[in-house]
N, C-alpha and C positions, 0 to 999 in steps of 0.2 A: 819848741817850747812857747815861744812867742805865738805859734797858729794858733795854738790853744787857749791864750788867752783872748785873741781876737775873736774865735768861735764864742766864747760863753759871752763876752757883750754882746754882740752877733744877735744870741741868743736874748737875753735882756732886753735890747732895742724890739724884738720880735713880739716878745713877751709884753711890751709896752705898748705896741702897736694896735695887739688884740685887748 
């Protein structure tokens, strides 16, 4: 449960980057 919350900030930080 917890992976998948790491995966979508993850995701976010990537999001931000672009």
């Amino acid at each position: 449960m917890k992976l998948a919350t790491v995966q979508l900030i993850l995701t976010l930080k990537v999001w931000s980057w672009l």
